[in-house]
N, C-alpha and C positions, 0 to 999 in steps of 0.2 A: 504494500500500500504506500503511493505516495505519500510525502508529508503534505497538509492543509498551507494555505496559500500565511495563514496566522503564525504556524509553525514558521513557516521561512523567514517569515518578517521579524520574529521572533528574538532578541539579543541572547546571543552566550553569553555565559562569565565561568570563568574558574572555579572549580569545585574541589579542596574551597579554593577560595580568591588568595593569589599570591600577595603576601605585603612585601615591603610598605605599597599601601596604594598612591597613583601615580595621580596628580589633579585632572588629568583626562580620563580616568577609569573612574575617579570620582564622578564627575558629572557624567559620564555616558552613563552609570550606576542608577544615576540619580534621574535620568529625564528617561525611564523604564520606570522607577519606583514609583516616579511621581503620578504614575497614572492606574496603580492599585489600590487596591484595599490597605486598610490596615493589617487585617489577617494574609492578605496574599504578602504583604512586606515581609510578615513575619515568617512566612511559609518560607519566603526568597532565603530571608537571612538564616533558618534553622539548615535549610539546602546549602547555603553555600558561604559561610562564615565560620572559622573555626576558631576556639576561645570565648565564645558567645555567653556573654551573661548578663542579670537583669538588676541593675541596681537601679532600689526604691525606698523610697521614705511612703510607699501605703498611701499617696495621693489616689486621688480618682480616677486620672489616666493611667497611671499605673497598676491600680486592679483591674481597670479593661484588658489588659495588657497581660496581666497574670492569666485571669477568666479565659480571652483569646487563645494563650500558648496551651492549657490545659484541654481544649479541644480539638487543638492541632497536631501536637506529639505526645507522644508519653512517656517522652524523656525532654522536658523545656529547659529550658537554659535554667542554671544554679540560682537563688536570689541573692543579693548582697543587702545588706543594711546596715547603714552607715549611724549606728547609735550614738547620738551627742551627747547623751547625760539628760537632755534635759526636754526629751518629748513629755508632751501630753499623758497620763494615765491612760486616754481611750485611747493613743496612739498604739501603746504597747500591747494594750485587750485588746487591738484590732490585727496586727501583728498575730496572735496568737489564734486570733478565729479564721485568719489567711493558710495557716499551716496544718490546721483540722480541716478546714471546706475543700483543700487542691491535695492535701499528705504531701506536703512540701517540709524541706528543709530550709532555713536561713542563713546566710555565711552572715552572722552578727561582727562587726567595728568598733570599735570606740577611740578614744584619744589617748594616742601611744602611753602605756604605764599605768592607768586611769581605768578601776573597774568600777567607780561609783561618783557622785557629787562630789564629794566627801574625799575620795582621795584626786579629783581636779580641783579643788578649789584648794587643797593643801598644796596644790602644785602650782596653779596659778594666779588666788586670792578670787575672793565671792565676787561675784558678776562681773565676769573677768569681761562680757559684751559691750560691757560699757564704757570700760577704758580705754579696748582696743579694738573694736570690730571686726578690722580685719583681720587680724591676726588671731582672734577668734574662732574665724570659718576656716582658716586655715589647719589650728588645730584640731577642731572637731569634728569637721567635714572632709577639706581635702585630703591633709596627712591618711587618715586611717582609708580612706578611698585608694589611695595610691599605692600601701599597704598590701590591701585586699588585694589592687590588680597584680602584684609583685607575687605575693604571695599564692594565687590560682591560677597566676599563669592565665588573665584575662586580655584578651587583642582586641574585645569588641563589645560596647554594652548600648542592651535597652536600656532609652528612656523614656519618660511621662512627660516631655515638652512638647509643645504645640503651639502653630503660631501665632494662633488667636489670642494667646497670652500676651501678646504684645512685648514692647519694650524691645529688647538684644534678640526674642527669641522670632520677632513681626517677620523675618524675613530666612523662615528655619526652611531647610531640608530635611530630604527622608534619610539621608544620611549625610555624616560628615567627620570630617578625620581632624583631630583636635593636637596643638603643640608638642604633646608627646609621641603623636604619631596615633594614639587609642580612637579606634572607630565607633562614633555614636549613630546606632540605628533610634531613629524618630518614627516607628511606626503611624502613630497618630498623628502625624505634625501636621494636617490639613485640619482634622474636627474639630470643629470650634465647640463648646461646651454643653450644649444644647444636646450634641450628637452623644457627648460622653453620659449626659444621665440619662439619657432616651437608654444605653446599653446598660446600665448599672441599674437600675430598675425592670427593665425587662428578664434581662438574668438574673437578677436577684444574688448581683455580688454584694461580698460586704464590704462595708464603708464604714468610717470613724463616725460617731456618736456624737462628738462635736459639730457637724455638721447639719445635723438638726437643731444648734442650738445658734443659729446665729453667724456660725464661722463660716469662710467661703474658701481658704487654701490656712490650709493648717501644719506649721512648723514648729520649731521651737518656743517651748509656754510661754518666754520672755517677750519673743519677738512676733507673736500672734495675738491679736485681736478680734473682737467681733466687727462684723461690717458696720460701717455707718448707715444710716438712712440715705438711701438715693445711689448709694457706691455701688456700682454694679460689676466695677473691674474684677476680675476672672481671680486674681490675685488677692482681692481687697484685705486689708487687715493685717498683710504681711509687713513688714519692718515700717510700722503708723509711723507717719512724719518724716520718714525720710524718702522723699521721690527719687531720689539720686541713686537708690539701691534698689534692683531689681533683679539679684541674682546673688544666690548665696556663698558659692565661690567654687562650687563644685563642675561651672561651664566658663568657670575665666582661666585666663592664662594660666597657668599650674606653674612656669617656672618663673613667674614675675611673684607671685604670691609668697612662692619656699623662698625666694631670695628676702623680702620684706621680713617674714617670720623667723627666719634663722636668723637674721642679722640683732634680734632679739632674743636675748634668753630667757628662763623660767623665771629666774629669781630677780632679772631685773624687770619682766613682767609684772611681776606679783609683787614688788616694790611699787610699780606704778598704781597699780588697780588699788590697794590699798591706800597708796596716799590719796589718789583723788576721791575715794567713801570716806576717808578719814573716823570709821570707826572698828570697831574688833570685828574679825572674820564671825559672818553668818552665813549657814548652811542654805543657799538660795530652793527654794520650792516653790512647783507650781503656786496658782491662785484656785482656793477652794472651790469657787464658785465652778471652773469648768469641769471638775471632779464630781459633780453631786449628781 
């Protein structure tokens, strides 16, 4: 039987794809991708990516994404979860009802040396967010992220970014190859939010409990709020009053950030964070109200 006239037209790619990829195998990659599904993306990238893993903080495109792979293969990519200390209570109850509903395992992270609050804030003083921000997300986010890929031997990861989210992410791909060379597949990066609960309700994945209360993108307790009235941003609530931050630092440059953070150590850190509270270290904890 001949092949269909669709077959022909059809693009190859390497199985898997040889790295590093080259910026013309990027975009031929990518203007194919750009005209499937999200499942056929992810179908693409399970066929022909090797090192493929899904790291998630348990947002809502990212349980699509879970849901998805779970009816695709039944061997989906590993999860990573990049633990900062300081999610939410229902982030972690939601974490745990992710790995009962799919019988998944977690590759859990946290901040190098740092198994609790309690021994990060002895290492870097109480709301250390606040002194230093960046250097911050560096610690809590990127470091143990880069970690993880080091350590499993990751070339490739799902994410929950889309471009309706606007800001850095307005003009995203279905895929793209980031400073250190590590490939981001964007399966969702077309649906705009609308399309993400229309699937989250009809499959009946779970979702964080704060979301019924007000919240609209849900991070760390400090740096999360409820929406305002009338704020309809996709994002709202995340780092309130600073417009200038729309990215936690886990899609910025990775080696502009370790130079910033190294060039800073623990103890002159947590010299600073303490002078500028100028009171005796307290054990930072959520606010009750999103607990109840």
């Amino acid at each position: 039987m001949s092949p269909s006239s669709s077959d022909v037209s059809k693009p190859s790619f390497d199985k898997p794809l040889k790295l590093p990829l080259s910026q013309e195998e990027v975009d031929r990659i990518n203007a194919h991708l750009r005209n499937l599904t999200p499942e056929q993306i992810l179908e693409w990238a399970v066929e022909h990516v090797s090192g493929l893993f899904q790291t998630t903080a348990f947002g809502l495109t990212g349980l699509v994404a879970i849901d998805m792979l779970s009816k695709i293969t039944s061997n989906p990519p590993p999860l990573i979860f990049v633990d900062t200390l300081y999610h939410f209570p229902e982030t972690y109850e939601l974490v745990e009802d992710v790995k009962k509903r799919y019988n998944r395992d977690v590759h859990v992270y946290k901040p190098d040396g740092c198994a609790s609050v309690e021994d990060f804030e002895k290492k870097y003083g109480p709301k250390f967010w606040e002194a230093d921000e960046s250097t911050y997300d560096y610690v809590v986010k990127v470091e143990p992220a880069r970690r993880a890929y080091e350590e499993l031997g990751v070339k490739a990861v799902i994410t929950g970014r889309r471009a309706s989210q606007g800001a850095d992410r307005a003009n995203l791909q279905p895929l793209e190859v980031d400073s250190t060379g590590l490939i981001k597949l964007n399966p969702l990066f077309a649906w705009t939010f609308p399309f993400v609960q229309w699937y989250v309700d009809e499959n009946k994945v779970p979702r964080n409990k704060l979301l019924d209360q007000g919240y609209r993108s849900i991070g760390d307790w400090h740096s999360t709020a409820k929406s305002a009235d009338g704020d309809q941003g996709e994002r709202a609530g995340r780092w309130a009053g600073k417009a200038e931050k729309t990215e936690c630092g886990l899609h910025v440059d990775y080696f502009k950030m370790k130079a910033a953070a190294e060039a800073k150590g623990p103890a002159q850190l947590k010299e600073k964070t303490l002078a500028e509270q100028g009171s005796a270290p307290v054990v930072s904890t959520p606010p009750v109200e999103a607990s109840a």
